[in-house]
C-alpha positions in Angstrom: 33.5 -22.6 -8.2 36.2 -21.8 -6.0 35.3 -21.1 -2.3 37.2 -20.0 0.8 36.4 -19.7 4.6 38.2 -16.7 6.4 37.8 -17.0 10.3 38.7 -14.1 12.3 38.7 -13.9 16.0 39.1 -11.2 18.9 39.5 -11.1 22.5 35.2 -9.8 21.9 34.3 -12.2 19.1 34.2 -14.7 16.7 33.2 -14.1 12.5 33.4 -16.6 9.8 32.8 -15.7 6.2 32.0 -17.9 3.5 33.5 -16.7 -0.1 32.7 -17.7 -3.4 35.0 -16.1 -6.1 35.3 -13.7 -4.3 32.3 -12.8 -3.0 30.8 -13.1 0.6 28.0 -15.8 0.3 27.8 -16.5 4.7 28.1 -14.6 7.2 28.6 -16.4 11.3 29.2 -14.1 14.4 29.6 -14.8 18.0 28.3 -12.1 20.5 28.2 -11.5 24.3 25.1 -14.5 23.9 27.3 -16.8 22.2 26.2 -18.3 18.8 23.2 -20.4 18.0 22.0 -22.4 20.6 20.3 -24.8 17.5 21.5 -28.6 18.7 21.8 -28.0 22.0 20.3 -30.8 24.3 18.7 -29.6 28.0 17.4 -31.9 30.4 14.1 -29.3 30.6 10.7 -29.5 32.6 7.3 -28.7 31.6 6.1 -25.7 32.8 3.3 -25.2 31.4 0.8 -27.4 28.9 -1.5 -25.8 26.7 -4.7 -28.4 24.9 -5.8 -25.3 22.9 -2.3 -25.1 21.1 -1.6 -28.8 21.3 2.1 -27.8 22.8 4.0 -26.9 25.9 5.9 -24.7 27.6 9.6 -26.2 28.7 11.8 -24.6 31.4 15.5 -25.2 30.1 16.8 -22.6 31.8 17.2 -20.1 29.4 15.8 -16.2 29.6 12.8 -17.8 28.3 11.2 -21.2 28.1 11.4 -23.1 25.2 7.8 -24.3 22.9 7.6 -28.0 22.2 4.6 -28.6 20.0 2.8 -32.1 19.8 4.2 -32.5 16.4 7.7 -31.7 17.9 7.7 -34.9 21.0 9.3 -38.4 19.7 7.0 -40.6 21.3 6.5 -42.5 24.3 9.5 -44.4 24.6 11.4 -40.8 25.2 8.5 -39.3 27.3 7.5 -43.1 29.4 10.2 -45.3 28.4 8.2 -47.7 27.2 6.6 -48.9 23.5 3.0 -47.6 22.5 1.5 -45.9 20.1 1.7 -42.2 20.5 -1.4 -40.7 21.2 -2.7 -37.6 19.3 -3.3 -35.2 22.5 -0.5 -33.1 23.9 -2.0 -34.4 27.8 -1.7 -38.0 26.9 2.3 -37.2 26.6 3.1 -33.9 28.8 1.9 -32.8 32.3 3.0 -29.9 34.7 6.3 -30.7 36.0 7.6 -33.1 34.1 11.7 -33.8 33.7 12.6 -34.7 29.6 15.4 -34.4 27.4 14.8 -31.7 24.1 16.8 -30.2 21.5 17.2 -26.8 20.5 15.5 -26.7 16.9 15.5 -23.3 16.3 17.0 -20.2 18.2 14.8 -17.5 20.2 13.9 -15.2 17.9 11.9 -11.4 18.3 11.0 -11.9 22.0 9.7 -15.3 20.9 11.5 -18.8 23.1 13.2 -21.6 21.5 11.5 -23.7 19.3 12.1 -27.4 20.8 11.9 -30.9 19.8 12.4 -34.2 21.1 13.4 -35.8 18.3 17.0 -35.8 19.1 19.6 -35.5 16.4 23.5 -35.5 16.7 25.8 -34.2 13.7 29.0 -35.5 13.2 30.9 -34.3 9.3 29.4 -36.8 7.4 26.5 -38.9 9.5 23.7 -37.7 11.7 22.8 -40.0 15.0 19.0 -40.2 15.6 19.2 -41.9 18.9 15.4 -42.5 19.2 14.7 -44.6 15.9 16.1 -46.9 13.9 15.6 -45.1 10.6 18.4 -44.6 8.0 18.3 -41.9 5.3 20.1 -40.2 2.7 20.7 -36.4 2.1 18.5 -35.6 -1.0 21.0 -33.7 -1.9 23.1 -37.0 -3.7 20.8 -37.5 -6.3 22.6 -40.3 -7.9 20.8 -43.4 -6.9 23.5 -45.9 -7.1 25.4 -43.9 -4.4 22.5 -43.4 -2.3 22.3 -47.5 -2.4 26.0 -47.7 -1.6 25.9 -46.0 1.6 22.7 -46.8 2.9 24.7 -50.6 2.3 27.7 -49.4 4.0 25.5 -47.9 7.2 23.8 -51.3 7.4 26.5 -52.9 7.6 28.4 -50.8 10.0 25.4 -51.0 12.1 25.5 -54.8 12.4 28.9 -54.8 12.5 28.8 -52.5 15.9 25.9 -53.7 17.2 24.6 -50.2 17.1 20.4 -50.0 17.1 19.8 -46.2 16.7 19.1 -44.6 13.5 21.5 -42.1 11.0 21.1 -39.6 8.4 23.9 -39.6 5.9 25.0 -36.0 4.6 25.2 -34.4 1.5 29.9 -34.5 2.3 29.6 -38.3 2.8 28.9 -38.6 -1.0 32.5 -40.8 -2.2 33.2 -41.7 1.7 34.9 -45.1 2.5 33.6 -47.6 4.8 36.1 -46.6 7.3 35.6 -43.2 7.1 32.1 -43.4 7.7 32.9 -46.2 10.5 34.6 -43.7 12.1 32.1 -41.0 12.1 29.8 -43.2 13.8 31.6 -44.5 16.5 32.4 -41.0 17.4 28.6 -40.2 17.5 27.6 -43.2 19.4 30.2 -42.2 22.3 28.9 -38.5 22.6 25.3 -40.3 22.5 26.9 -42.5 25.8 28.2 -39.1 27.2 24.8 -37.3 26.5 23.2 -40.4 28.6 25.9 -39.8 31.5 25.2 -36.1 31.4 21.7 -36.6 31.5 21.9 -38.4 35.3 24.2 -36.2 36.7 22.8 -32.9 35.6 20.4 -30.5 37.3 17.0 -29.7 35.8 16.6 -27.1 33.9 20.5 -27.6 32.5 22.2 -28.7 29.6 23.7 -32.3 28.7 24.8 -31.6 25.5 26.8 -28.3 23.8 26.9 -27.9 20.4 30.6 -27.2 18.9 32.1 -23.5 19.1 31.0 -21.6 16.0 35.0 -21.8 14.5 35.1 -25.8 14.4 30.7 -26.0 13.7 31.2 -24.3 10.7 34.3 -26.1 9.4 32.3 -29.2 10.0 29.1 -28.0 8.0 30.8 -25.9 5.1 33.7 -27.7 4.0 33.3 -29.2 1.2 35.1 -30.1 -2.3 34.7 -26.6 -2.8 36.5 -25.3 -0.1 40.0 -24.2 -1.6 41.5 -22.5 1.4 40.7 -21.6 5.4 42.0 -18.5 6.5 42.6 -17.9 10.2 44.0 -14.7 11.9 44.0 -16.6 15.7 47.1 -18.7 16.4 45.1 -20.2 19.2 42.0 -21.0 16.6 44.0 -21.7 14.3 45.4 -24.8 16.0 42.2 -26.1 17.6 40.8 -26.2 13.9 44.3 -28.0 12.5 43.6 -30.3 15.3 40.0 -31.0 14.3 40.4 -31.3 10.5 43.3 -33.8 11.4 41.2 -36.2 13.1 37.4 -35.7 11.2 38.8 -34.2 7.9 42.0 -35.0 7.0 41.9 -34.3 2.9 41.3 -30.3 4.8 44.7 -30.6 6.6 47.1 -28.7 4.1 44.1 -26.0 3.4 44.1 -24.7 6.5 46.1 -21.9 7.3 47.2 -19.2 9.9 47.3 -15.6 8.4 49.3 -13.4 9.4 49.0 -10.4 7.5 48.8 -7.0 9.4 46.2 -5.5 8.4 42.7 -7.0 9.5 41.4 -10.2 7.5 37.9 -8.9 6.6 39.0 -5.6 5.8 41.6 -7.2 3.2 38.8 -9.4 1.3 36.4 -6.6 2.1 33.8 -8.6 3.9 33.1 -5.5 6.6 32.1 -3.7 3.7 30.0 -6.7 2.1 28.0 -6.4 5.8 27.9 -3.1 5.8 25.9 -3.4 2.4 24.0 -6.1 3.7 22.5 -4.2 6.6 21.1 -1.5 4.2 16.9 -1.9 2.6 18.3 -1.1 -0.8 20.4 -3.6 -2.9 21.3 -2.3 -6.4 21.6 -4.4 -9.6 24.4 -4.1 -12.2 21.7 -2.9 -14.9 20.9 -0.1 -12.9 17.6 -1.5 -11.1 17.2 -2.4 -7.3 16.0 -4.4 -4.8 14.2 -3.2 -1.4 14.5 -5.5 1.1 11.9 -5.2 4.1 12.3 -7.4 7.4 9.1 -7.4 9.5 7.8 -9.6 12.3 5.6 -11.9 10.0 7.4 -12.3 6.5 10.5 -10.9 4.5 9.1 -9.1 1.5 11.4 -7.9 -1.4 10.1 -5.7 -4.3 12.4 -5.5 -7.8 12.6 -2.2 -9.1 14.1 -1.0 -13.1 15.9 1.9 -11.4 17.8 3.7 -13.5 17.7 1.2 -16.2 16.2 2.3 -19.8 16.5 -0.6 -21.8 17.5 -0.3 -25.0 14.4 -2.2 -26.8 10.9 -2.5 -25.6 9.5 -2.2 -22.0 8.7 -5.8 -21.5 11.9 -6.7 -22.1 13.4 -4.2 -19.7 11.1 -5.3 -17.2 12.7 -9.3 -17.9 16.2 -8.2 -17.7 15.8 -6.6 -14.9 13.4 -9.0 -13.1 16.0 -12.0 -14.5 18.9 -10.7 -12.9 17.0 -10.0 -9.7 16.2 -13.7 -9.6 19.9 -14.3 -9.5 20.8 -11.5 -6.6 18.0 -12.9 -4.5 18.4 -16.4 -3.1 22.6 -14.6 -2.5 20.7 -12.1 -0.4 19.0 -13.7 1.6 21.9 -16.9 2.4 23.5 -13.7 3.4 21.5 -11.8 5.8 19.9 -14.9 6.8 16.3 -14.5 6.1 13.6 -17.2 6.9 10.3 -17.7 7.2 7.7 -16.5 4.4 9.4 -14.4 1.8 7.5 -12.3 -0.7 8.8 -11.3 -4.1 7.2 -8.6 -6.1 8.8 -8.8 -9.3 8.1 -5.9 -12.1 4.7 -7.4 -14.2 5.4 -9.6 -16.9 2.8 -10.3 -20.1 5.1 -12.9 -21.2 4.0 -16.4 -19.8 7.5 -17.0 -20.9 9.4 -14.8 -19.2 8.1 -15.6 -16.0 9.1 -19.1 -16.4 12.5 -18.2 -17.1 12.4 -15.6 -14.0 11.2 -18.4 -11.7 14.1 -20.9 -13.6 16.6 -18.4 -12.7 15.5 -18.1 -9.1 15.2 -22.3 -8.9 18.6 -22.5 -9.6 20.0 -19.9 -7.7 18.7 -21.3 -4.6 20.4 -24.7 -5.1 23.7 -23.7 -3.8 21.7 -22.2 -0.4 21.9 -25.8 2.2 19.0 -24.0 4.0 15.8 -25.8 3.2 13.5 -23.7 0.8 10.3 -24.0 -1.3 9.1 -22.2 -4.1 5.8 -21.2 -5.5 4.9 -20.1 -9.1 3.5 -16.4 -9.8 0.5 -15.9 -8.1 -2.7 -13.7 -9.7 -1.3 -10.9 -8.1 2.2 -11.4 -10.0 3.7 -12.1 -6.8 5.9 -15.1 -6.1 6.0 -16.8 -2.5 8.9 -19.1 -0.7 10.3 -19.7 2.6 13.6 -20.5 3.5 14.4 -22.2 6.7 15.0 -20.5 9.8 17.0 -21.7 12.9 18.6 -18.4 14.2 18.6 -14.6 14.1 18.8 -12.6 11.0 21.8 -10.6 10.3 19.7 -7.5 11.0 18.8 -9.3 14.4 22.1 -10.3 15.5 23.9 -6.5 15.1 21.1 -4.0 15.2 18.6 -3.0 17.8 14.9 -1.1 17.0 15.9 2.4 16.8 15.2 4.1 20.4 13.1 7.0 19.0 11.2 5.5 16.3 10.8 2.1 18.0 11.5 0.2 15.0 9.0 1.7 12.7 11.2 3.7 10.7 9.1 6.8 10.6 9.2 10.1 13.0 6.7 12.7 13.2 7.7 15.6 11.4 7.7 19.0 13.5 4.3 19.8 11.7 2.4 17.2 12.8 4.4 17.6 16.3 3.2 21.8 16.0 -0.4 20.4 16.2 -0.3 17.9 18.7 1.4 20.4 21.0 -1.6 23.2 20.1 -4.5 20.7 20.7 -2.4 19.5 24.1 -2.6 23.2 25.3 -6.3 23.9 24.0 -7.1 20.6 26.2 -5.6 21.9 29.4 -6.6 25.1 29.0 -10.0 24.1 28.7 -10.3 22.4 32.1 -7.7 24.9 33.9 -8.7 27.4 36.5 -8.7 31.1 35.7 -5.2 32.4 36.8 -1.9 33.7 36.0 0.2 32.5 34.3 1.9 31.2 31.2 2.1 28.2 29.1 5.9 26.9 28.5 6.4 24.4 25.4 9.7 22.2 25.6 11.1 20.5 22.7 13.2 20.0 19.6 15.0 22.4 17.9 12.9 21.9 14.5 9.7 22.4 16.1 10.9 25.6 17.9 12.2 26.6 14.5 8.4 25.9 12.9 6.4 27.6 15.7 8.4 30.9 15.5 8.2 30.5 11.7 5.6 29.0 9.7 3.2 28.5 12.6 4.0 31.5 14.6 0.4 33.2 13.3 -1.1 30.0 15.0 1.1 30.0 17.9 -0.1 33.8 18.5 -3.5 32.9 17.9 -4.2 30.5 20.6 -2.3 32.7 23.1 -4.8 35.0 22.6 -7.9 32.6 22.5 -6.4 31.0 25.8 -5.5 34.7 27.1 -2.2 33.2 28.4 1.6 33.7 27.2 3.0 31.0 25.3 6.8 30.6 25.7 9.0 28.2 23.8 12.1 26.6 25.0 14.7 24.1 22.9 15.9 20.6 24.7 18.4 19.2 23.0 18.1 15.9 24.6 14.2 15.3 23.1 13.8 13.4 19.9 11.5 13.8 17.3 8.2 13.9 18.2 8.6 14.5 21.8 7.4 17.9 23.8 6.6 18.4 26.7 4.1 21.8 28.3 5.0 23.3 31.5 2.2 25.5 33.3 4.5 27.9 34.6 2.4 29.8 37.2 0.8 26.2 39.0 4.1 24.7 38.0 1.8 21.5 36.2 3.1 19.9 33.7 1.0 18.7 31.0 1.9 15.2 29.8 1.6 14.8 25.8 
């Protein structure tokens, strides 16, 4: 299957897209923050170490420090240069105040810091330096064996050949590489190790020794593949830095990429704004008719399936596997799209058949294949529910362009002008219960549709209490209150009573 990378850039920022036929499979932007800080290397220092939680709190001089669990720290020969057998409590490797080198693992996310390790990894297009062990593996991703024993042959050698003691990871594009190609890569990474090492003495702590690439050249490096027909790019400036780079790391890419010129806007033309438009929304609907509701929250993703408006034409079960099957499909697309992590809950319709729900969870297997994001799977549960996660290194979609809404606060709900009616009587029985004999009136500030209530459906109520408190009631509309909001003015002691 065809696939194309369309990068468009502005004076304000930086998208990629990721098609396939046709349709928008990954979505990248760079913000006023920049993009993912995931790979980044700071020179940090411990700020703070916690026994209870077995980890530690790392200044790298970011808005927030960084957690470095036990699990998360490479050993003594990074944390006291010296060989010994790492011991199991965070104190026997971390104390207040100490200088050491971490990694970026995964990007602050929901008020939360980086997530940081200290087992350091550098990526290069087809090999990944681990400067801190001598390990060599092979992406599980090139499942055909005698290829895996060809270049872990090849890395030997090259090893040996260079004198070179740290460990690699080769990736899932250096499937078919030569010897000189993969020579190459590692020479490269072995000088930005060197450069990393310089950095690291001549920096200031907190501060970082190592950047990761910009987001225009990162993702040319991690999604181009045999796959990859064309790259678009709409920046002559861009568009030369990533010539430049595809000439030296990925020459077969050379005549692929191009600089387009059309007027009008490149995501407009293939209709990716659209595509995130979509993606933004709770509701994704099926071709049968059914839907999807997508729900973010702060622990897990949950997704429920839904027939919709689709009938069937046979029997219910089989409505209920059509539309559950194709769901399977859309899924694993969704979430590579708005970049979802973490748990992730599927409620499918309920299934009798023992064999349809084998089929459903085939469908969803396979369509999560194509995701490179790490994810696991569980069967149906006795509930009928089906759990995975799906690994996380940065910020949602949702994250990255929206904001928790400034009146609801990110619930989603508001109080409706009823429930708003009664909170602003019992506010005024209060206050009148414990003011002074005097006189006076009561004035009632707020929205439009609670004025519109109390001199409708609850104006008996409203005239009521005005005569149980034996005080005028007045209303009065602010346009700039949001729903839910009031405020009560005690017009004669000029009190205001606070909601």
């Amino acid at each position: 299957m065809t696939e194309e990378l369309l990068i468009a850039v502005s004076e304000f920022e930086t998208r990629v897209a990721l098609l396939s036929a046709g349709l928008l499979q990954e979505i990248h932007l760079t913000r006023s923050d920049g993009y993912s800080r995931t790979g980044n290397i700071y020179l940090g220092r411990v700020q703070r170490v916690i026994p209870g939680m077995q980890a530690a709190f790392v200044d790298v001089g970011l808005e927030r420090p960084g957690f470095l669990h036990a699990s998360d720290i490479d050993g003594p020969r990074l944390m006291q240069g010296e060989e010994s057998v790492k011991p199991s409590d965070i104190r026997d490797l971390l104390h207040d105040g100490q200088r050491l080198m971490v990694q970026i693992a995964k990007d602050p996310i929901a008020g939360k810091g980086a997530r940081l390790t200290t087992q350091l990894a550098l990526a290069s297009r087809y090999m990944v330096l681990l400067p801190f062990t001598d390990h060599i593996g092979i992406s599980q991703r090139i499942d055909d064996e005698a290829e895996r024993e060809r270049l872990k042959g090849l890395v030997d050698y090259i090893r040996e050949d260079q004198g070179i003691d740290m460990g690699f990871i080769v990736r899932t594009a250096a499937e078919g590489a030569t010897q000189a190609t993969l020579a190459t890569d590692i020479g490269v990474l072995t000088r930005i190790w060197d450069k990393v090492l310089e950095n690291k003495v001549n920096a200031s702590c907190p501060g970082i020794v190592y950047q990761e690439l910009p987001l225009h050249t990162r993702v040319v490096r991690d999604l181009a593949g045999p796959e990859i027909e064309r790259i678009r790019i709409d920046h002559a400036e861009t568009y030369s830095r990533v010539r430049d780079f595809v000439a030296e790391f990925v020459p077969e890419f050379s005549e692929r990429v191009s600089h387009d010129e059309e007027t009008r806007p490149l995501f407009q033309r293939f209709g990716v704004d659209a595509e995130i438009a979509r993606a933004l929304e709770k509701k994704v609907p099926l071709k049968n008719g059914g839907h999807l509701v997508i729900e973010q929250t702060e622990a897990m993703t949950t997704i429920d399936v839904n027939t919709g408006g689709f009938l069937g034409a046979h029997s219910l079960e089989e409505t209920v596997f059509r539309t559950n099957l194709e769901a399977a499909q859309v899924i694993p697309r969704q979430l590579r799209l708005r970049n979802l992590g973490g748990i992730i809950v599927i409620d499918f319709i309920d299934m009798e058949d023992e064999e349809h729900q084998r089929q459903v969870l085939r469908a969803l297997e396979k369509a999560c294949e194509v995701d490179p994001a790490k994810t696991r799977l569980e069967g149906f549960s006795s509930l009928g529910l089906v759990q995975m996660s799906r690994k996380r290194t940065r910020q949602s979609l949702a994250q990255q362009v929206c904001e928790p809404c400034g009146v609801c606060a990110g619930v989603g709900l508001v109080k409706t002008p009823e429930s708003t009616c009664l909170e602003v009587f019992r506010a005024i029985i209060e206050d009148a219960r414990d003011a002074a004999p005097a006189a006076g009136s009561y004035l009632i500030r707020t929205t439009s549709e609670v004025v519109d209530r109390l001199l409708d459906e609850d104006a008996p109520q409203l005239k009521q209490l005005s005569g149980s408190i034996s005080r005028e009631i007045a209303i009065q509309v602010e346009p700039s209150y949001g729903p839910g909001e009031f405020d009560i003015v005690l017009v004669a002691g000029e009190r205001r009573i606070e909601p």
